[in-house]
Structure formats: structure tokens, C-alpha cells
MDTraj code that builds the backbone (N, CA, C; nanometers):
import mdtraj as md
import numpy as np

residues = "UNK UNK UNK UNK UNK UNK UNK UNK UNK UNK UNK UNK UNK UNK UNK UNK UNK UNK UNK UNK UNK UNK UNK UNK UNK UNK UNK UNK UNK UNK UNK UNK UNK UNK UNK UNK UNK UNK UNK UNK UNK UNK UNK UNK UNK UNK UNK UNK UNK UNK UNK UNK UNK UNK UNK UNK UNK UNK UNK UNK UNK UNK UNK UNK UNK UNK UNK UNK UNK UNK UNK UNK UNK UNK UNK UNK UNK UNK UNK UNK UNK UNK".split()
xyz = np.array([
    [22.0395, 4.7265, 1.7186],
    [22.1757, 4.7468, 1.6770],
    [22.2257, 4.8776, 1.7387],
    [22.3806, 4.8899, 1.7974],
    [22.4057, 4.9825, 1.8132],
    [22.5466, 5.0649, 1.7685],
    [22.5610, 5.1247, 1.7632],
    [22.7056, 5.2202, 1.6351],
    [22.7892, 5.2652, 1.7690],
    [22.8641, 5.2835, 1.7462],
    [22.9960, 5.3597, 1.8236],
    [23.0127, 5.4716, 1.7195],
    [23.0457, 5.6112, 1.8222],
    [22.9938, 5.7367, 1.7557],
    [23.1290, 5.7754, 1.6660],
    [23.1870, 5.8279, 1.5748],
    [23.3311, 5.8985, 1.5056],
    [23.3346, 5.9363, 1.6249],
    [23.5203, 5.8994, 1.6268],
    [23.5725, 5.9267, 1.7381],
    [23.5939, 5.8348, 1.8512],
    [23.4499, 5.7818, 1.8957],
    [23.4693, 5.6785, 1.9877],
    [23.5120, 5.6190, 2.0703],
    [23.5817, 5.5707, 2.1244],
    [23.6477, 5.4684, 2.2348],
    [23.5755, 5.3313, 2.2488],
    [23.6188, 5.2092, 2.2794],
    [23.5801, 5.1238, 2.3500],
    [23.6804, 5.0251, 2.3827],
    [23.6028, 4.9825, 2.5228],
    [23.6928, 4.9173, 2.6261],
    [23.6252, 4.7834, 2.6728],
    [23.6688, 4.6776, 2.6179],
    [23.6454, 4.5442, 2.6582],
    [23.7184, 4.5312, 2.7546],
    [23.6852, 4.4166, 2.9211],
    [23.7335, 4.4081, 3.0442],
    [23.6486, 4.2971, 3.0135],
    [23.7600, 4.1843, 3.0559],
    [23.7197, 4.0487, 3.1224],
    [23.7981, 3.9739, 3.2289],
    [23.7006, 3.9305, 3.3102],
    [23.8215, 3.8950, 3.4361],
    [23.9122, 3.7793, 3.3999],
    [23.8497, 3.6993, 3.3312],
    [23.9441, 3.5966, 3.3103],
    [23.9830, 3.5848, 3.1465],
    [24.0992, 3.5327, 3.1333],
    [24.1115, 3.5221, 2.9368],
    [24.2502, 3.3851, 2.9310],
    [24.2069, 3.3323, 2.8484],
    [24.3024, 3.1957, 2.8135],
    [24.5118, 3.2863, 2.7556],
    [24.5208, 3.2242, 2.8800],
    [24.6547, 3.2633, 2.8708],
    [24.7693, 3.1589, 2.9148],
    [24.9076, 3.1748, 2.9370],
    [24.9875, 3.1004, 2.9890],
    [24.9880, 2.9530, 3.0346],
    [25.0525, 2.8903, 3.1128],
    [25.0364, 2.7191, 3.1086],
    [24.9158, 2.6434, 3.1535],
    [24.8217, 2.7419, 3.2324],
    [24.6823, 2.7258, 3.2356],
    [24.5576, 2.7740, 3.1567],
    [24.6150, 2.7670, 3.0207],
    [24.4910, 2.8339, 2.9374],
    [24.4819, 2.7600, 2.8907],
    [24.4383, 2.6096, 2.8784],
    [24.3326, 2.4991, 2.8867],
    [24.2541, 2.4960, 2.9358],
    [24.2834, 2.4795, 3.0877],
    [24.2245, 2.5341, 3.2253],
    [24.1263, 2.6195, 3.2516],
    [24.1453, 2.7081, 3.1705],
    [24.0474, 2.8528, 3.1772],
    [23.9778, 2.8256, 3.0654],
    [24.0223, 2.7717, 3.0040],
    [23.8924, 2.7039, 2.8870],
    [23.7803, 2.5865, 2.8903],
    [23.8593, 2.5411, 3.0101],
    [23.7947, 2.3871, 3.0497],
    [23.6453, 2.4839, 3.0906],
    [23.6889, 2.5557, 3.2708],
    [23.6082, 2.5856, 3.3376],
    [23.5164, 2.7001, 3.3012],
    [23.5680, 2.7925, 3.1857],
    [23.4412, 2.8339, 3.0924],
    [23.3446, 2.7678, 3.0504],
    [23.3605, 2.7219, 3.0008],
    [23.3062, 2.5984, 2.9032],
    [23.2112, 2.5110, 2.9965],
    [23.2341, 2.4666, 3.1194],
    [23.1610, 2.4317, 3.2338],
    [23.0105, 2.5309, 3.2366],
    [23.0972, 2.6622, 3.2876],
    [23.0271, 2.7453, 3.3208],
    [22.9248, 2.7716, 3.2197],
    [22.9423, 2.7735, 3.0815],
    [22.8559, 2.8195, 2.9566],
    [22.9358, 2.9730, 2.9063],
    [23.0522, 2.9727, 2.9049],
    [23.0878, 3.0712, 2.8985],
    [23.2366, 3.0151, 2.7635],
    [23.3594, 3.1022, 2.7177],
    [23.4713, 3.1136, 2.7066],
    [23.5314, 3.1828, 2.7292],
    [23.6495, 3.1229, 2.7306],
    [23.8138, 3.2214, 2.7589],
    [23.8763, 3.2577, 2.6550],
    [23.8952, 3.3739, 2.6151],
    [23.9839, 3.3822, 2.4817],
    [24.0993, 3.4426, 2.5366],
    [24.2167, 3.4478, 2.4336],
    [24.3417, 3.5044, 2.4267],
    [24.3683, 3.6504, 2.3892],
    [24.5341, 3.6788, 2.4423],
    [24.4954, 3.8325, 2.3891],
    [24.4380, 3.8515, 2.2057],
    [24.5471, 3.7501, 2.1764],
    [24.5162, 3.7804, 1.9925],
    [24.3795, 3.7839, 1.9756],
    [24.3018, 3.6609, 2.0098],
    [24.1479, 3.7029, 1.9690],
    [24.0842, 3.8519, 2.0150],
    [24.0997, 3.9066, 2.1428],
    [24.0109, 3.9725, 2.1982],
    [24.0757, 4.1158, 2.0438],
    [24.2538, 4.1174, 2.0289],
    [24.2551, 4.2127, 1.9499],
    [24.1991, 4.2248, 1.7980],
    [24.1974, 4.0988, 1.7784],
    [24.1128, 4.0334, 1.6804],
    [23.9912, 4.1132, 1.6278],
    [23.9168, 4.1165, 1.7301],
    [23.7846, 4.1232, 1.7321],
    [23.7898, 4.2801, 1.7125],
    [23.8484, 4.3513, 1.7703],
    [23.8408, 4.5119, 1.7473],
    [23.9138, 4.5609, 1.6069],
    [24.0027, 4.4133, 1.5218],
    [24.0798, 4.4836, 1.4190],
    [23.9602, 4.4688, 1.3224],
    [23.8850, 4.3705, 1.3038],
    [23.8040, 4.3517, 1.2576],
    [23.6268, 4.4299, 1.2323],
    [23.6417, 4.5345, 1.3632],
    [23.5451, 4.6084, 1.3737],
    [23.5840, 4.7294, 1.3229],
    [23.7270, 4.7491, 1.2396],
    [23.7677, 4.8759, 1.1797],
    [23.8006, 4.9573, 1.2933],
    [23.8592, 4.9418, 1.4269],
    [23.9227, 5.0196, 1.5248],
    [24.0140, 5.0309, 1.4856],
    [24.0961, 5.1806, 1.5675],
    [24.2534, 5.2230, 1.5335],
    [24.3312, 5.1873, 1.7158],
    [24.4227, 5.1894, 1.7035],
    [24.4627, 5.2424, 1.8374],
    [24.4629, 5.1363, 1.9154],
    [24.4615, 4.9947, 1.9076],
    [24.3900, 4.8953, 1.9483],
    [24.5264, 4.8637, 2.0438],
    [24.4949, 4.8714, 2.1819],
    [24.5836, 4.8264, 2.3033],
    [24.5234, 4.7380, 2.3853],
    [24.6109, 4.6268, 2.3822],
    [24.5581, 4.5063, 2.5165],
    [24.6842, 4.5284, 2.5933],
    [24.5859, 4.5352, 2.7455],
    [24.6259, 4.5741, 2.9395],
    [24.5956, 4.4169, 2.9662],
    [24.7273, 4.3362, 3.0020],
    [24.6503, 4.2054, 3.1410],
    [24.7461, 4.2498, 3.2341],
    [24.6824, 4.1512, 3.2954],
    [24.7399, 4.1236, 3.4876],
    [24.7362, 3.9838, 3.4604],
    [24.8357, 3.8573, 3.4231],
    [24.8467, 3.7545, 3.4319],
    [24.8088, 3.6986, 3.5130],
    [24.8636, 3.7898, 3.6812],
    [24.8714, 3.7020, 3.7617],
    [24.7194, 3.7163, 3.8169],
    [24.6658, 3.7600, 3.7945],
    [24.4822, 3.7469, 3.8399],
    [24.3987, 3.7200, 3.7121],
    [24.4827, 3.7126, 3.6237],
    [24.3807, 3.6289, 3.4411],
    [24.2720, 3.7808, 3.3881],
    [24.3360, 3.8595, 3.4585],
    [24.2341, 3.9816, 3.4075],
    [24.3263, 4.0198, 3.2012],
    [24.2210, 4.0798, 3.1271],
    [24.2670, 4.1779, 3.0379],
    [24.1452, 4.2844, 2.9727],
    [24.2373, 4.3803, 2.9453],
    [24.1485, 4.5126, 2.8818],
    [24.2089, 4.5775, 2.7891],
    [24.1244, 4.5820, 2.7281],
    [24.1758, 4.5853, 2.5160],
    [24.1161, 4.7037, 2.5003],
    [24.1333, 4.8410, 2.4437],
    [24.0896, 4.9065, 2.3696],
    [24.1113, 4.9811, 2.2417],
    [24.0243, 5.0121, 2.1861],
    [24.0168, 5.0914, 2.0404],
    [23.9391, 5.1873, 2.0175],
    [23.9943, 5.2754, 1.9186],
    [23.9065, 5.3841, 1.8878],
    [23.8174, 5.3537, 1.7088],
    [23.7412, 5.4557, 1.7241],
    [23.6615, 5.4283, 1.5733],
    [23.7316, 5.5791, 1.5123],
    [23.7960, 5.5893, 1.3767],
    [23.8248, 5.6508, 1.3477],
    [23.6974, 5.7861, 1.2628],
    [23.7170, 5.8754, 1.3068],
    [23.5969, 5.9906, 1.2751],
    [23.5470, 5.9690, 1.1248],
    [23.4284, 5.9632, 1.0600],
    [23.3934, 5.9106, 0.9404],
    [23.3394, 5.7639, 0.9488],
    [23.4152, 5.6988, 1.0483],
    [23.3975, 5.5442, 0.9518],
    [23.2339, 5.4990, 1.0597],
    [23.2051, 5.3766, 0.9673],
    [23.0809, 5.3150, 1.0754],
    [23.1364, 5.2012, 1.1374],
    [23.1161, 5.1777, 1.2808],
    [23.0958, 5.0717, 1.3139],
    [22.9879, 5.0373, 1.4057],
    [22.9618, 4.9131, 1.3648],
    [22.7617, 4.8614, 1.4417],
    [22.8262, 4.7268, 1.4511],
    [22.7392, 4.7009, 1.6112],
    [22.7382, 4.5568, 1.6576],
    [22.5901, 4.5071, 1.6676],
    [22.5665, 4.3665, 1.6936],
    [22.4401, 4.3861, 1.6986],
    [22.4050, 4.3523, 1.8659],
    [22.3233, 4.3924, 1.9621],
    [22.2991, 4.4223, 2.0775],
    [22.1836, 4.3960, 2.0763],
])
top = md.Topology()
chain = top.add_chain()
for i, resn in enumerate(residues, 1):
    res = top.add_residue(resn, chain, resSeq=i)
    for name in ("N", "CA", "C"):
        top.add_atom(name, md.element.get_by_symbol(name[0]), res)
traj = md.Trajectory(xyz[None], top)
């Protein structure tokens, strides 16, 4: 298991994420691959849920990239398991 320290930062980057009139598409060929595509809401999802503050999602539509980050507010715990 590992903690993100008070204070913190973290920065999720994925090249591809289920978006616009092809985010079926990007779900299909995940899913091929053994992989998924999620959306911005999930990816922010996932950091509101880990007790982050500050939580900003970055895409580039036109290349299916996005990058979400959050901070851990000083005091609190957060652990993933790794």
C-alpha cells in the first residue's frame, strides 16, 4: 500500500479517455486491448473520492489525451493499494 504525503499532488495522464461522438469507439478498442476508456467525470470521480482538493481535468480532444489533478489536503490520509 502506498499514502500520498499532506500536501501532496497527483497527476493521472492517459493517452486515450472515452469522450465525444467516438467514445464507444474508444471503449470498443480498449476493451479489445484488455484495457478501458473512461470519461472526464469518472477520472474526476476517482480523485473526489480519494478525499483530493483542487481537482482539475486538462484534455486535448483532438488526440483523446487527459490529465486530472489533485491535491491531498495537509492532515488527511489517503492510501491506494499498489
Amino acid at each position: 500500500m502506498r499514502t500520498l504525503a499532506p500536501g501532496g499532488r497527483v497527476l493521472v495522464v492517459a493517452e486515450l479517455y472515452a469522450h465525444g461522438p467516438l467514445a464507444g469507439v474508444n471503449r470498443a478498442i480498449m476493451t479489445l486491448l484488455g484495457g478501458r476508456a473512461w470519461n472526464e467525470e469518472q477520472h474526476r470521480h476517482w480523485l473526489e473520492e480519494a478525499a483530493l482538493t483542487n481537482i482539475a481535468v486538462q484534455t486535448e480532444p483532438r488526440h483523446g489525451w487527459i490529465a486530472v489533478t489533485g491535491r491531498k489536503l495537509p492532515g488527511e490520509h489517503v492510501a491506494s493499494a499498489q
